[in-house]
ZADRENDO-434895 format. One record per residue: residue in one letter; x, y, z of N, C-alpha, C in turn. Coordinates in steps of 0.05 Angstrom, whole numbers, m for minus. Atoms other than C-alpha are relative to their C-alpha. Example, Ala and Ser with C-alpha at 12.3 -4.5 7.8 and 13.67 -1.06 7.14 Angstrom:
# ZADRENDO-434895
type;n.east;n.north;n.up;ca.east;ca.north;ca.up;c.east;c.north;c.up
A;18;m24;0;246;m90;156;18;24;0
S;m16;m24;m1;273;m21;143;m15;22;14
//
This chain:
# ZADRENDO-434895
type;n.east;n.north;n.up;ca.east;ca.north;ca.up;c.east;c.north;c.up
X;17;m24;0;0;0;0;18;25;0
X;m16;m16;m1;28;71;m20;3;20;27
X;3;m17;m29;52;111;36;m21;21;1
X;24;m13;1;m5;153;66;m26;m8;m13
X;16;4;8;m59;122;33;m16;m6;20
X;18;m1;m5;m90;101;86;m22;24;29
X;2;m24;m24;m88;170;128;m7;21;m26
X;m11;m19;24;m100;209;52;m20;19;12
X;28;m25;m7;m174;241;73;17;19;26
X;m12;m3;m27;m143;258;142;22;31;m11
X;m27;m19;13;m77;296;102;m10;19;m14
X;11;m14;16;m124;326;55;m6;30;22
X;5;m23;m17;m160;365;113;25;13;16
X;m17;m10;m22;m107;385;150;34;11;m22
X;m25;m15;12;m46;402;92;m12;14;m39
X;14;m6;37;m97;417;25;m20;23;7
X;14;m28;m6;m123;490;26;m26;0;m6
X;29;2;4;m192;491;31;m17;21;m8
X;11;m20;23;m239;527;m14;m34;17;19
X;24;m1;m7;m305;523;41;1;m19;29
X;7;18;m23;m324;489;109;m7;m24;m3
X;13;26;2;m357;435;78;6;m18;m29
X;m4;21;18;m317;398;16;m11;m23;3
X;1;25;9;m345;344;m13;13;m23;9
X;m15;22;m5;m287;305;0;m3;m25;m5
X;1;32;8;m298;242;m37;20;m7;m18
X;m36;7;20;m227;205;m59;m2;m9;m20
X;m7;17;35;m214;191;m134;20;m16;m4
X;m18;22;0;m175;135;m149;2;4;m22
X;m15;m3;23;m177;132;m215;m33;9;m17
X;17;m7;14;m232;154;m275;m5;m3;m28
X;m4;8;32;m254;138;m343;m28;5;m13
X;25;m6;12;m306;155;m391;m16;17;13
X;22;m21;m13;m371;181;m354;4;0;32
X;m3;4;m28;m346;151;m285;37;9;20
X;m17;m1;m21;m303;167;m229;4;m23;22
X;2;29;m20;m281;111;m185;18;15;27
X;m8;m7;m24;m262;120;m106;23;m28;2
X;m14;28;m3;m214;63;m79;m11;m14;20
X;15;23;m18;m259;26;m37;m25;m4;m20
X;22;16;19;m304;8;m101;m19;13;m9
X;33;m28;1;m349;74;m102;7;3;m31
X;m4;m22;28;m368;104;m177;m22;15;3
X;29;m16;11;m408;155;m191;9;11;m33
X;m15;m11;23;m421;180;m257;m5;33;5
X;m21;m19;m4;m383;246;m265;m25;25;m21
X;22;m20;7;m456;293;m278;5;26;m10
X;m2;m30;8;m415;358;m288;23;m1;m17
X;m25;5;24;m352;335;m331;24;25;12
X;m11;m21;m11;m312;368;m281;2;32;6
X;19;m19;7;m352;427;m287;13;15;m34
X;m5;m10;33;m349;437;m368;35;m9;m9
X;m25;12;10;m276;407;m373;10;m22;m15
X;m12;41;14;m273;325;m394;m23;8;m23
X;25;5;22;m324;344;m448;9;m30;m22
X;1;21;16;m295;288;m491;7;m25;18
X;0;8;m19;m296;250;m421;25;m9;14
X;m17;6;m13;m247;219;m377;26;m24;m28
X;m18;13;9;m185;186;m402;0;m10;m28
X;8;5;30;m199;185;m482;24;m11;m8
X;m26;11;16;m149;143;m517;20;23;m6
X;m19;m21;28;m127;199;m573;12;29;19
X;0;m30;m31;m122;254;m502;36;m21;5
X;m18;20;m13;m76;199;m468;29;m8;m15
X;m22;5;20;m27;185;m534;6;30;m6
X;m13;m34;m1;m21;264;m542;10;5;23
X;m20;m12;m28;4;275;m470;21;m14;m1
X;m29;24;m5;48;211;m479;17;10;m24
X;m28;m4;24;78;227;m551;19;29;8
X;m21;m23;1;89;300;m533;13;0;32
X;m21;m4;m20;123;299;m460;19;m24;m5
X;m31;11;m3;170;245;m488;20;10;m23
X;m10;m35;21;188;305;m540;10;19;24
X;m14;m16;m22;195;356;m487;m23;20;16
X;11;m9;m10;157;392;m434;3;22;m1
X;m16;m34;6;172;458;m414;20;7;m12
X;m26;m2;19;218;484;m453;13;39;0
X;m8;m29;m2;218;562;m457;m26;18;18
X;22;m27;m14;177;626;m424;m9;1;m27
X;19;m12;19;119;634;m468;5;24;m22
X;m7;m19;23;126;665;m536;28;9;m10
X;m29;m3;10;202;661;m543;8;m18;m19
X;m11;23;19;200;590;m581;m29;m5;m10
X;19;11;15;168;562;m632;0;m30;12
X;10;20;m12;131;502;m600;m29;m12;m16
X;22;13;18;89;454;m647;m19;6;17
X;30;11;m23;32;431;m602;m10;33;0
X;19;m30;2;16;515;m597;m7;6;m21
X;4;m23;17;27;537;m654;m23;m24;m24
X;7;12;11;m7;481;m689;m37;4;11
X;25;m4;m20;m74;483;m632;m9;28;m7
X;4;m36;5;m74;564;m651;m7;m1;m29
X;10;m5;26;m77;553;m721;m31;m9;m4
X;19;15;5;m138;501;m717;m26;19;13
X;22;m28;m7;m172;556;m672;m10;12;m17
X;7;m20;16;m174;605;m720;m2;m3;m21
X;12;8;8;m188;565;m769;m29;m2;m3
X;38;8;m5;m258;543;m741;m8;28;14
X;9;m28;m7;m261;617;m717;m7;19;m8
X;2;m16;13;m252;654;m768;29;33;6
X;m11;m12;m3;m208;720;m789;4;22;19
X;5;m22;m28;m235;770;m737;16;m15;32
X;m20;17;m23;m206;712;m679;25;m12;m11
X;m30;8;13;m138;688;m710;25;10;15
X;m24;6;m7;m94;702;m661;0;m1;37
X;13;14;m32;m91;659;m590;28;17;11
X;m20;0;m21;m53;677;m524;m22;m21;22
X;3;35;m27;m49;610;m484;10;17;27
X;m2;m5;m26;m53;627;m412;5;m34;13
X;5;16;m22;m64;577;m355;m31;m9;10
X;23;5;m16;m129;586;m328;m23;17;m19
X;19;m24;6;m192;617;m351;m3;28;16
X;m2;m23;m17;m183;670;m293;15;20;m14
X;m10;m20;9;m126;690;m325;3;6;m36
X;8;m9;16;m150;692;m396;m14;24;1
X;19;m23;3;m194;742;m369;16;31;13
X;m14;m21;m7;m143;789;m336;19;8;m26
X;m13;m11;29;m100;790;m406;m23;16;m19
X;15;m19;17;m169;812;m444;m3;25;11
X;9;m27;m15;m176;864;m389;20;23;m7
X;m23;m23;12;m105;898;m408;m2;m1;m31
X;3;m6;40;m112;890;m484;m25;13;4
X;10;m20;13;m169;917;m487;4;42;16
X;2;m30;1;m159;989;m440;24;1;m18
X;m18;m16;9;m92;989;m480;m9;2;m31
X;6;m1;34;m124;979;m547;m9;16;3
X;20;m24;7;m171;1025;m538;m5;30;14
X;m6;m29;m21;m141;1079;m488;m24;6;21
X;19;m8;m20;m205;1082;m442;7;m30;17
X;4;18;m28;m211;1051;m368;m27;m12;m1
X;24;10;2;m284;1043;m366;m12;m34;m1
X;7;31;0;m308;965;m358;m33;m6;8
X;26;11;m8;m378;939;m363;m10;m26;8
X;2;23;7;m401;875;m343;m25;m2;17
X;27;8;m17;m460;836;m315;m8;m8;20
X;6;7;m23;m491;825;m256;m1;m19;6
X;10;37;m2;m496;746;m231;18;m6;m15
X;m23;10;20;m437;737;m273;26;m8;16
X;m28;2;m15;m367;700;m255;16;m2;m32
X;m24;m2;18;m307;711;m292;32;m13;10
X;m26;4;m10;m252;681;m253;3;9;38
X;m6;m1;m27;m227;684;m178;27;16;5
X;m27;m24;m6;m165;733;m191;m17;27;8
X;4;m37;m13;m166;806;m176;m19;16;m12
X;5;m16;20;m180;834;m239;m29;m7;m10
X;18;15;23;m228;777;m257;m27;7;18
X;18;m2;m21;m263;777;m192;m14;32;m7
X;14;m19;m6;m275;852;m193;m25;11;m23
X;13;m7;20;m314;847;m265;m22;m26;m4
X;31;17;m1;m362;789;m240;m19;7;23
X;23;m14;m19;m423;805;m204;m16;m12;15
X;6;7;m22;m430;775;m147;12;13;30
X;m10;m12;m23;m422;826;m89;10;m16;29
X;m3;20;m28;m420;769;m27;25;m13;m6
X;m24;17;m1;m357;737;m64;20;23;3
X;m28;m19;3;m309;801;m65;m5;6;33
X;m9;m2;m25;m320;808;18;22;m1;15
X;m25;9;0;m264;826;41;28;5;m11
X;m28;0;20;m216;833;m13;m2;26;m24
X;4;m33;11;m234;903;m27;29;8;0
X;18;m6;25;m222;947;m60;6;m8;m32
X;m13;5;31;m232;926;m129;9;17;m17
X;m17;m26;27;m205;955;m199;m23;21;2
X;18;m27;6;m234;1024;m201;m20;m13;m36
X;30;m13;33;m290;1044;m264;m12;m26;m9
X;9;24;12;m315;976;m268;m33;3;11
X;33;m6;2;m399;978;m278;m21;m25;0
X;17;23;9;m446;925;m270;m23;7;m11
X;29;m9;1;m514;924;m302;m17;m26;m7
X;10;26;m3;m563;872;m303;3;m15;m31
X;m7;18;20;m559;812;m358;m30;m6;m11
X;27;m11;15;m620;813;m410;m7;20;m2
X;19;m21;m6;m639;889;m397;24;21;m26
X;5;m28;24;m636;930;m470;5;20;9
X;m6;m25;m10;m640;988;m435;26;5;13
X;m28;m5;m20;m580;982;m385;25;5;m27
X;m25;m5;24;m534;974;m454;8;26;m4
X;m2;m30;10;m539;1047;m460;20;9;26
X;m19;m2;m17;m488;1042;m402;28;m9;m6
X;m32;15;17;m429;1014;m445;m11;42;m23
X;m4;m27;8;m408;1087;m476;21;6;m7
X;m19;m11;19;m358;1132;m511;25;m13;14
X;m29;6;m18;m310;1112;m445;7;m20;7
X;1;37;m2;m321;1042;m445;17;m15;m20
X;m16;24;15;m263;994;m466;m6;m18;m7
X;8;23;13;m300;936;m466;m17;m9;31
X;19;20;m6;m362;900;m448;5;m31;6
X;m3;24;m14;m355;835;m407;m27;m15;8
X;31;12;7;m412;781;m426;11;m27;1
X;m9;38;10;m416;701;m421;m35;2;m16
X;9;m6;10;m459;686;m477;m32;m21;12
X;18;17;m10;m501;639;m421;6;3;26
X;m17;1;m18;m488;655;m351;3;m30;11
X;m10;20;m7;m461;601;m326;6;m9;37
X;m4;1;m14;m448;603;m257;m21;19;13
X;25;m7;m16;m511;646;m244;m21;m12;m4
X;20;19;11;m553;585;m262;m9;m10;m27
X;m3;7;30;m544;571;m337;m32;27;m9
X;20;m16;4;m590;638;m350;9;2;m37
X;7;m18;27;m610;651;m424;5;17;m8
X;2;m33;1;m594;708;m459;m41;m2;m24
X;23;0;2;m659;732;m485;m2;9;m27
X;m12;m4;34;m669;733;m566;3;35;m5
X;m2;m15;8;m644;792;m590;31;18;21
X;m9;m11;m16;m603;814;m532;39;2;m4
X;m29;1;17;m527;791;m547;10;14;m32
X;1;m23;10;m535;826;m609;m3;26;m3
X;m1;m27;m6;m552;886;m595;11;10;15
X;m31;1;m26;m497;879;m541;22;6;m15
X;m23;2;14;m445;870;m601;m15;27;m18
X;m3;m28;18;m473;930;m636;2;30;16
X;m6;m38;m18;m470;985;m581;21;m4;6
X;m29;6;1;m398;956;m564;3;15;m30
X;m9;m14;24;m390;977;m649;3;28;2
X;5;m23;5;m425;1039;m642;21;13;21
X;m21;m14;m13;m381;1069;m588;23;m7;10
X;m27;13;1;m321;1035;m599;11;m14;27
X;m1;19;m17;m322;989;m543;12;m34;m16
X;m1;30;12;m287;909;m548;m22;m13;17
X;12;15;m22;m338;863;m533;17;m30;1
X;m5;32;m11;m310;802;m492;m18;m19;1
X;31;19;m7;m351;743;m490;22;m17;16
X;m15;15;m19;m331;696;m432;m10;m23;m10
X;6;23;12;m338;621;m474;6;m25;20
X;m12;25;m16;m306;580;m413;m8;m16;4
X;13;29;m6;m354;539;m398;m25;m6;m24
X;22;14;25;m395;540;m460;19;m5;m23
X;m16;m1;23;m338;534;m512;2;m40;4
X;m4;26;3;m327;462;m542;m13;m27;m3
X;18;16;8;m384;438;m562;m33;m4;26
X;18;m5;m13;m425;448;m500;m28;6;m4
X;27;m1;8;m492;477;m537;m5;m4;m26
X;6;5;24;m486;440;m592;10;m3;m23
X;m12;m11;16;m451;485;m628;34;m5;6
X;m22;6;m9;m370;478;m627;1;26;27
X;m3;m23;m20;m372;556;m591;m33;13;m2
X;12;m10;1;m437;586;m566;m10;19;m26
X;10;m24;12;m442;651;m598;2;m9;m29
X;1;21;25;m437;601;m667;m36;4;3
X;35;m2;2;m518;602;m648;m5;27;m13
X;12;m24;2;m523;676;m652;6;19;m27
X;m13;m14;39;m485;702;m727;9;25;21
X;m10;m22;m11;m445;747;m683;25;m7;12
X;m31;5;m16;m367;750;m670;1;30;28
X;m7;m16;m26;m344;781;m603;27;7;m15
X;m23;m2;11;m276;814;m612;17;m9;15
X;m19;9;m15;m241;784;m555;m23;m26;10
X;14;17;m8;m263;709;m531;19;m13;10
X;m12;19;m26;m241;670;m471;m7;m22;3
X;0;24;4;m230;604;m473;26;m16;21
X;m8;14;m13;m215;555;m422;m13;m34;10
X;12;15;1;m240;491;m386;5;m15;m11
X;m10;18;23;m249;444;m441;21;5;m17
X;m23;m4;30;m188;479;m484;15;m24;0
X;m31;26;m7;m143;426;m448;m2;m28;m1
X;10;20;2;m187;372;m461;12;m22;27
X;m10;9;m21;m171;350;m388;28;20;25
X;m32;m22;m12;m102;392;m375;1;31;3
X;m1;m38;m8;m91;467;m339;2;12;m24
X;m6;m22;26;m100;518;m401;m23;26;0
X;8;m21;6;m131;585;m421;8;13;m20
X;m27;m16;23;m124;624;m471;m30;34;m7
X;24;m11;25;m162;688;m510;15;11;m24
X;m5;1;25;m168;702;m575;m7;21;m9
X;12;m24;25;m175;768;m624;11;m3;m19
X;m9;m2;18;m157;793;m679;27;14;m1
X;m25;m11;m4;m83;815;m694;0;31;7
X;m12;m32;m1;m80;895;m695;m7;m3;34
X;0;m9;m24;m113;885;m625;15;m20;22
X;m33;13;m10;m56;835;m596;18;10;6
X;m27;m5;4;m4;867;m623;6;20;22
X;m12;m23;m18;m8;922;m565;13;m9;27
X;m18;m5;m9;26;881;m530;20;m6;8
X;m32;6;8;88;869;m554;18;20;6
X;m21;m20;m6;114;940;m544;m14;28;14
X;16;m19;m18;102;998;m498;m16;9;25
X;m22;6;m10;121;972;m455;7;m29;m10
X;m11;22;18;158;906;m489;m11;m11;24
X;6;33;m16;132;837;m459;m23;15;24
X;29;m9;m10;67;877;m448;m25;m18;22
X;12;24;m7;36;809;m419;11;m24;m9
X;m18;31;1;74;747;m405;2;m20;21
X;14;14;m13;64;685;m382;27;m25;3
X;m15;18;m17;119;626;m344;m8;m31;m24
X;7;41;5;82;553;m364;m34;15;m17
X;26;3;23;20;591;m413;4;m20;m23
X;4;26;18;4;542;m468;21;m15;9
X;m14;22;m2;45;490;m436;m9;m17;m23
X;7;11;4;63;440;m485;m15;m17;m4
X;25;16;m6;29;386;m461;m30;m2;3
X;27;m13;2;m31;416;m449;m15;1;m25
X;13;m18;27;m42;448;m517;0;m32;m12
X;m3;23;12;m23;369;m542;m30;m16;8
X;25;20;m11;m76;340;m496;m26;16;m10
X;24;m16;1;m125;401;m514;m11;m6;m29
X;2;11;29;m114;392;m587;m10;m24;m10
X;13;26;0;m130;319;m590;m29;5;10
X;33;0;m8;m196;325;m557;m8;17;m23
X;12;m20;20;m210;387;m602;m4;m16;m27
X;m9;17;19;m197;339;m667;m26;m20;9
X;8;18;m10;m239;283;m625;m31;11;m9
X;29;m9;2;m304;327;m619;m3;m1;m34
X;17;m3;23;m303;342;m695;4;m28;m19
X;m12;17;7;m271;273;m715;m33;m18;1
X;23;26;m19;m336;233;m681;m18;16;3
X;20;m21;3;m379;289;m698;m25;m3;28
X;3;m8;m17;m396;294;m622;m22;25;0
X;14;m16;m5;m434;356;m628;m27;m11;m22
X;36;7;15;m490;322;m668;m9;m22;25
X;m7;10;m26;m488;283;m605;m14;8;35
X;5;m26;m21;m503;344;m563;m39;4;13
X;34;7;1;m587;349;m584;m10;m27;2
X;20;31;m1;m603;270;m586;7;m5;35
X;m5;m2;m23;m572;268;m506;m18;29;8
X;30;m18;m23;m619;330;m486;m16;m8;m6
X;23;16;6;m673;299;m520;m5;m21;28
X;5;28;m17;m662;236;m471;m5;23;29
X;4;m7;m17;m656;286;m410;m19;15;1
X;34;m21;0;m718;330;m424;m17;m20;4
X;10;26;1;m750;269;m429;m7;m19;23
X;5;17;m24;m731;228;m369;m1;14;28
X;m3;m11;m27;m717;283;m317;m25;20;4
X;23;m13;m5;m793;299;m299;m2;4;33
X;18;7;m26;m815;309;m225;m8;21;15
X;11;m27;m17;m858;356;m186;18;19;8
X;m10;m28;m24;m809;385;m139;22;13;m21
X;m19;m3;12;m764;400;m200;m29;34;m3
X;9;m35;9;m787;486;m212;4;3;m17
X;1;m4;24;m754;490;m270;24;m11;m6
X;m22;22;11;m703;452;m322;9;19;m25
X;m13;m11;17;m659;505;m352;16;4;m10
X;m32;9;13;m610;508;m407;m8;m1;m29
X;3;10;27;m597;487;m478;30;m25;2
X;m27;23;6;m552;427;m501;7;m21;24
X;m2;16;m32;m516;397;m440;16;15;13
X;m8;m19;m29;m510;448;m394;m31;13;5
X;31;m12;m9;m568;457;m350;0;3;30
X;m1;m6;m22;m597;485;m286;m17;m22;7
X;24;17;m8;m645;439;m246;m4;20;32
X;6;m7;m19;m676;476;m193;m29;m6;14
X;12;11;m14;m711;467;m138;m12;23;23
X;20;m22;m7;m755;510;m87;16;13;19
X;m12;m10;m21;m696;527;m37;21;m13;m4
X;m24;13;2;m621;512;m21;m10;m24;8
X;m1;20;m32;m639;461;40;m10;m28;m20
X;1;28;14;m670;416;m9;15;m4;m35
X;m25;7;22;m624;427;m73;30;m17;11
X;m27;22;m9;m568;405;m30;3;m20;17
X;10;26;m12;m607;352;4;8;m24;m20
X;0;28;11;m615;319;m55;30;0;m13
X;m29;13;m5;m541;333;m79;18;m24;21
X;m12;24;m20;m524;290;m21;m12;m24;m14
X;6;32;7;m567;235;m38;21;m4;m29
X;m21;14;26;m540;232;m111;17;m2;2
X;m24;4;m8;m473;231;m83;0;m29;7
X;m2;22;m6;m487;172;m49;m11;m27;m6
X;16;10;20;m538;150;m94;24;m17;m37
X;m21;2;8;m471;145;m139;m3;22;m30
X;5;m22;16;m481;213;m187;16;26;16
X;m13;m30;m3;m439;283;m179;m7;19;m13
X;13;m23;9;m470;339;m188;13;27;25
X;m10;m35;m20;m461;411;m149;m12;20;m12
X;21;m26;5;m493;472;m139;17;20;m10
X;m13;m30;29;m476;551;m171;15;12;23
X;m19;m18;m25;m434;600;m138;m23;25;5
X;31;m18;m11;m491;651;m150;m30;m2;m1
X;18;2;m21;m548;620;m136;m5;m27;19
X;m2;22;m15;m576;574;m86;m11;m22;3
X;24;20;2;m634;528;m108;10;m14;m24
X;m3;9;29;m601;499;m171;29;m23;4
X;m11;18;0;m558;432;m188;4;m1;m29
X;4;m6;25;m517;440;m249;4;m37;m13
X;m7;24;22;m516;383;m311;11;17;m13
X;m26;m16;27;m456;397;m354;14;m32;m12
X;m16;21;13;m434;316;m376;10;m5;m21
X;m19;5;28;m388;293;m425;m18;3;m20
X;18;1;36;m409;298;m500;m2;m29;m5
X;m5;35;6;m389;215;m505;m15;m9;6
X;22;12;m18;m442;198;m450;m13;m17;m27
X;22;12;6;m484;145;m485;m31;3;14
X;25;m10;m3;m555;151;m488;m3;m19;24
X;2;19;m28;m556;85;m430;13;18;23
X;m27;m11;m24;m502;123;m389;m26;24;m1
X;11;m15;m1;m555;185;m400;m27;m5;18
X;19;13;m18;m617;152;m373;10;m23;26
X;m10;m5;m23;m578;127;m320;1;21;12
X;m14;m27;m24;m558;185;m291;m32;13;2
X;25;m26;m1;m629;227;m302;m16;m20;28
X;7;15;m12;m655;156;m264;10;7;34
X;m9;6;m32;m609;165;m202;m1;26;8
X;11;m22;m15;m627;234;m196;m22;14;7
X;36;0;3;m700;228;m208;5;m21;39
X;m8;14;m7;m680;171;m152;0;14;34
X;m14;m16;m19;m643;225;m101;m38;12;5
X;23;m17;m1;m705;269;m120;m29;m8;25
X;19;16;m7;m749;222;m101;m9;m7;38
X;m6;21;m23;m716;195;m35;m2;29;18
X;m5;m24;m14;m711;269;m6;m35;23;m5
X;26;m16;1;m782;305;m33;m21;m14;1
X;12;20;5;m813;239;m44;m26;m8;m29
X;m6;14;22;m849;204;m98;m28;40;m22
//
């Protein structure tokens, strides 16, 4: 038996920084496809795909032979943007490819947090104004920069004060747009919130978001992190709407498993910053190798196994099977959805049961009655009606029948 294994929970609490009073804490041993396995025999299947990350699920062959061919090539190798490094520059081209000329040129970060602090300096330097708009019930990240342009007032407690001139205004409201202005750098939008309960945008609305950004020379960002990669269907959200953003953040699934980030524009608004100050934004282990190898393969995977046709016959099965009274409402498109319920006390009731029921799911950061579905794209339609089963199941065992 490996040392500590059988003191690991124990080590966890007491040397592993804790995010909340009440982790989960259930041990992974090992994981594959739709399931997660514990080492005393437990699986559940893996309901949120690490929340929007394993989209082409756990341990995919063609994922597994890209981490292996390229770290026995070479791992780290240089500070970001000094070498030419296949696996990037190859993963950047295929981007902007399926992106088009307006996105054609990536900066690989790390994280989606800090994809969103690089759009934050490109755009006041592209466009010489401070000004920042973004939406209310919105997350963008857990850094400084990122934190102070999502809108959730109860999470920045504390860790005042944020970036000056930054604006919230609510998400769907036409009218509020008229608050992005002559002094506004750039508008900060996910094109689904995501973390304020998979909310809708409302038809018409994201457009006319990307045209008052035009009109007064504002960039609009769109935050893709957890919807990019086939998530609604489409390979990238805003693919639904006939509307390019000029900066888009992409994380999560980029790595098809492995730490990555990146965003993407178009060149003239990049280039600011290369000089003026030189090495304007730079990054240690951004597009790590490996990463971009393992990200790339999946990316290839989704359109290889045409996965996103994949996307509508799996919500079909979950619209379908996940009926039951105490359910309020079943929101979303594709496979990312809210399930809510009439209060926290019994959304995270029945999280428990499905935990032990053998299903993982978890609640939002901003709000409190909701349990997200975000599973792999691979899920089989059996593996699908399973899972809707053992949470109809939970549902059941906690509100009753």
């Amino acid at each position: 038996m490996p040392k500590f294994a059988r003191m690991i929970k124990e080590l966890f609490f007491q040397h592993v920084a804790q995010t909340s009073e009440f982790p989960m804490a259930i041990e992974i041993d090992r994981a594959e496809g739709v399931y997660l396995y514990g080492p005393n025999g437990e699986r559940w299947v893996d309901f949120i795909s690490g929340i929007c990350v394993t989209n082409v699920g756990h341990k995919a062959p063609e994922v597994l032979e890209a981490i292996r061919t390229q770290s026995e090539r070479y791992m780290h190798a240089m500070v970001y943007g000094e070498a030419v490094l296949t696996p990037q520059v190859e993963y950047a081209t295929e981007l902007a490819n399926i992106l088009g000329p307006n996105l054609d040129h990536v900066f690989f970060g790390n994280s989606g947090a800090e994809a969103t602090e690089g759009a934050l300096k490109v755009a006041k330097k592209f466009t010489g104004k401070t000004r920042i708009v973004s939406c209310l019930n919105a997350y963008h990240g857990s850094t400084h920069g990122a934190m102070s342009v999502s809108g959730n007032a109860s999470m920045k407690v504390g860790y005042g004060p944020m970036l000056p001139d930054v604006h919230h205004i609510p998400y769907n409201d036409l009218e509020a747009l008229a608050q992005i202005d002559e002094h506004t750098a750039a508008f900060v939008v996910e094109p689904i919130q995501g973390a304020g309960g998979v909310v809708m945008p409302t038809p018409g609305y994201l457009q006319a978001a990307r045209a008052r950004c035009t009109e007064v020379g504002a960039l609009m960002i769109l935050d893709e992190i957890q919807t990019g990669f086939g998530r609604t269907g489409k390979m990238f959200a805003h693919q639904h709407f006939g509307f390019e953003p000029d900066i888009l953040l992409l994380a999560k699934a980029l790595g098809g498993g492995l730490p990555i980030g990146a965003f993407v524009t178009r060149g003239e608004v990049m280039r600011v910053i290369q000089s003026n100050p030189l090495l304007g934004h730079i990054t240690t282990f951004g597009g790590h190798p490996v990463s971009c190898a393992a990200g790339l393969a999946a990316f290839r995977k989704i359109q290889s196994e045409n996965l996103l046709q994949r996307v509508p016959e799996l919500e079909a099965i979950l619209l379908r099977e996940l009926k039951h009274p105490a359910i309020v409402e079943l929101r979303g498109t594709g496979l990312i959805y809210a399930v809510l319920f009439k209060d926290f006390e019994t959304s995270d009731a029945i999280r428990a049961k499905a935990l032990e029921l053998g299903l993982l799911t978890i609640g939002f950061i901003n709000i409190k009655n909701g349990l997200r579905i975000c599973p792999p794209l691979t899920m089989t339609d059996e593996e699908m009606v399973e899972s809707c089963h053992i949470l109809l199941k939970a549902i059941e065992q906690v509100c009753g029948e």
